[in-house]
C-alpha positions as protocol buffer text, in pm:
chain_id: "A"
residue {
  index: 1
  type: UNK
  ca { x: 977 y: -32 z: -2858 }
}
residue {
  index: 2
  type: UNK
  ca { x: 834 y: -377 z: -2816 }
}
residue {
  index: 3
  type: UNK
  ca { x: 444 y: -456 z: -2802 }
}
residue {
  index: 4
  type: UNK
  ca { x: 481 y: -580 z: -2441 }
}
residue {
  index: 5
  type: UNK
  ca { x: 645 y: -262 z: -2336 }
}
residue {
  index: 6
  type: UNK
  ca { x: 455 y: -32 z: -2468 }
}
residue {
  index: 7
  type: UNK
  ca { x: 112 y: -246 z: -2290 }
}
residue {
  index: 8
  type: UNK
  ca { x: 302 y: -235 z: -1955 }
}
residue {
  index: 9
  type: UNK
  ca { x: 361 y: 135 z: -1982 }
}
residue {
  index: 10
  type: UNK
  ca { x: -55 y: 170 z: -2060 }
}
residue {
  index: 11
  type: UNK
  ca { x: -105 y: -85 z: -1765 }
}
residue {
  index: 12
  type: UNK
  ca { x: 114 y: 123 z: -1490 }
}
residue {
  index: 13
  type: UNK
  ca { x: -56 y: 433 z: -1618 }
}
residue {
  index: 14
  type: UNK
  ca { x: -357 y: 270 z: -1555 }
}
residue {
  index: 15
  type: UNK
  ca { x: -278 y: 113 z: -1192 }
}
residue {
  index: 16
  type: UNK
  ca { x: -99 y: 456 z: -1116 }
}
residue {
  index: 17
  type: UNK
  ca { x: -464 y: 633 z: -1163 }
}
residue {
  index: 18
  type: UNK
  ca { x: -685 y: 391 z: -1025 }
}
residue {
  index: 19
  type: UNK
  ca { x: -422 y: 421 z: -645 }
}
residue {
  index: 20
  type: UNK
  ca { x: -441 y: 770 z: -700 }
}
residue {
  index: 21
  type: UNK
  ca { x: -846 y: 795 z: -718 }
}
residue {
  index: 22
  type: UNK
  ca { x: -850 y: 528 z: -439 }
}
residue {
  index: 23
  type: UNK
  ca { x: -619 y: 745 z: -230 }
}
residue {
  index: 24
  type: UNK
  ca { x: -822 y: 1071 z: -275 }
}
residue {
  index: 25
  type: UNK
  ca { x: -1190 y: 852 z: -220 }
}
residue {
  index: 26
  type: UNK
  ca { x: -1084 y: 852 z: 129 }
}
residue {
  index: 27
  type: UNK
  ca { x: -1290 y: 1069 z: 395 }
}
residue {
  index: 28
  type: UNK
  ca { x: -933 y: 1278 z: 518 }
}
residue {
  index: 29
  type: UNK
  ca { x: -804 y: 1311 z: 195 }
}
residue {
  index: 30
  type: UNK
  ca { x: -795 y: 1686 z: 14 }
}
residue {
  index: 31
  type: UNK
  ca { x: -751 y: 1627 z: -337 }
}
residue {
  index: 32
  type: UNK
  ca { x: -1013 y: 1497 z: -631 }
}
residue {
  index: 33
  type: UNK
  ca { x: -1115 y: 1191 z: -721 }
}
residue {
  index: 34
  type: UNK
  ca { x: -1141 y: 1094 z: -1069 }
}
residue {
  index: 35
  type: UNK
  ca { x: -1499 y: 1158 z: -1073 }
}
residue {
  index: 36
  type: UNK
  ca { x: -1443 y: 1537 z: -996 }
}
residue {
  index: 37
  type: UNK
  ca { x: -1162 y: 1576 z: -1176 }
}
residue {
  index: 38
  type: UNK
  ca { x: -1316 y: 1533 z: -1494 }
}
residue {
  index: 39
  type: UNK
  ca { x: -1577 y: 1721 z: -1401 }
}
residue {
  index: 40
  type: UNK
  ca { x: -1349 y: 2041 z: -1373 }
}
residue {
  index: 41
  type: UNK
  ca { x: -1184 y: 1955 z: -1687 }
}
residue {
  index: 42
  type: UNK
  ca { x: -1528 y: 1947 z: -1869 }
}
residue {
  index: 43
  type: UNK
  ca { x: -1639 y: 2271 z: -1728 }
}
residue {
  index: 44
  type: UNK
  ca { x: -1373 y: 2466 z: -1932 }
}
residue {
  index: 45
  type: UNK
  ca { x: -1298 y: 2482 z: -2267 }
}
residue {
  index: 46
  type: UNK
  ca { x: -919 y: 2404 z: -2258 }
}
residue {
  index: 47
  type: UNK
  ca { x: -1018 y: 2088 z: -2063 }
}
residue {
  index: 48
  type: UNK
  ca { x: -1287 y: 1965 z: -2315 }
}
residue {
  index: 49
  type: UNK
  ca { x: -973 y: 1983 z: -2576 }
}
residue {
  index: 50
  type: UNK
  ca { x: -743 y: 1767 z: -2318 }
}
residue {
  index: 51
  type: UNK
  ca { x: -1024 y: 1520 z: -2265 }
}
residue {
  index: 52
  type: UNK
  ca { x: -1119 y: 1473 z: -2618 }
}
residue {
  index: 53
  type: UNK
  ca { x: -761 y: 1436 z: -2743 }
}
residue {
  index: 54
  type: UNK
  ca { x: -666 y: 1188 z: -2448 }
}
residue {
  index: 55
  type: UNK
  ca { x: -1006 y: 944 z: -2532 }
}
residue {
  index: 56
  type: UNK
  ca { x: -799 y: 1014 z: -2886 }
}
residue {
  index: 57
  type: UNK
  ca { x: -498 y: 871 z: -2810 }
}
residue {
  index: 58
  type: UNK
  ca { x: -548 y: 619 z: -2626 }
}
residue {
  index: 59
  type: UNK
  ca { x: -868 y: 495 z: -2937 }
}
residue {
  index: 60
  type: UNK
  ca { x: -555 y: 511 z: -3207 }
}
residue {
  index: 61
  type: UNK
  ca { x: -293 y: 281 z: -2980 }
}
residue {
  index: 62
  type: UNK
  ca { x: -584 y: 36 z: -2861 }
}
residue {
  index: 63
  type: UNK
  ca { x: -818 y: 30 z: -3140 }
}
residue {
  index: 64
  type: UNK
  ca { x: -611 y: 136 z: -3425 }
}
residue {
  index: 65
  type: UNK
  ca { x: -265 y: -20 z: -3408 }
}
């Protein structure tokens, strides 16, 4: 895999959650934004794990590599 593909995938991960958080800001809309999303994650234990390893990954492939 090529540098520029792997920065596109990060980039249309990226885009992909800031339309979804966007989408659910809206006053109709039932689901959570990002906001209270993480909030649920952070409020279990299993979550904390998820949360921590994700701000892991993506630290090794921008920072790291």
């Amino acid at each position: 895999m090529t540098r520029a593909i792997g920065v596109s995938v990060f980039v249309a991960i990226a885009l992909a959650c800031i339309a979804l958080d966007l989408f659910n800001r809206r006053p109709m809309s039932r689901g959570p934004n990002f906001t209270q999303l993480l909030s649920w994650l952070q409020a279990r234990a299993f979550g904390q794990i998820v949360v921590f390893v994700t701000w892991g990954f993506t630290g090794w492939h921008f920072f790291v590599r």
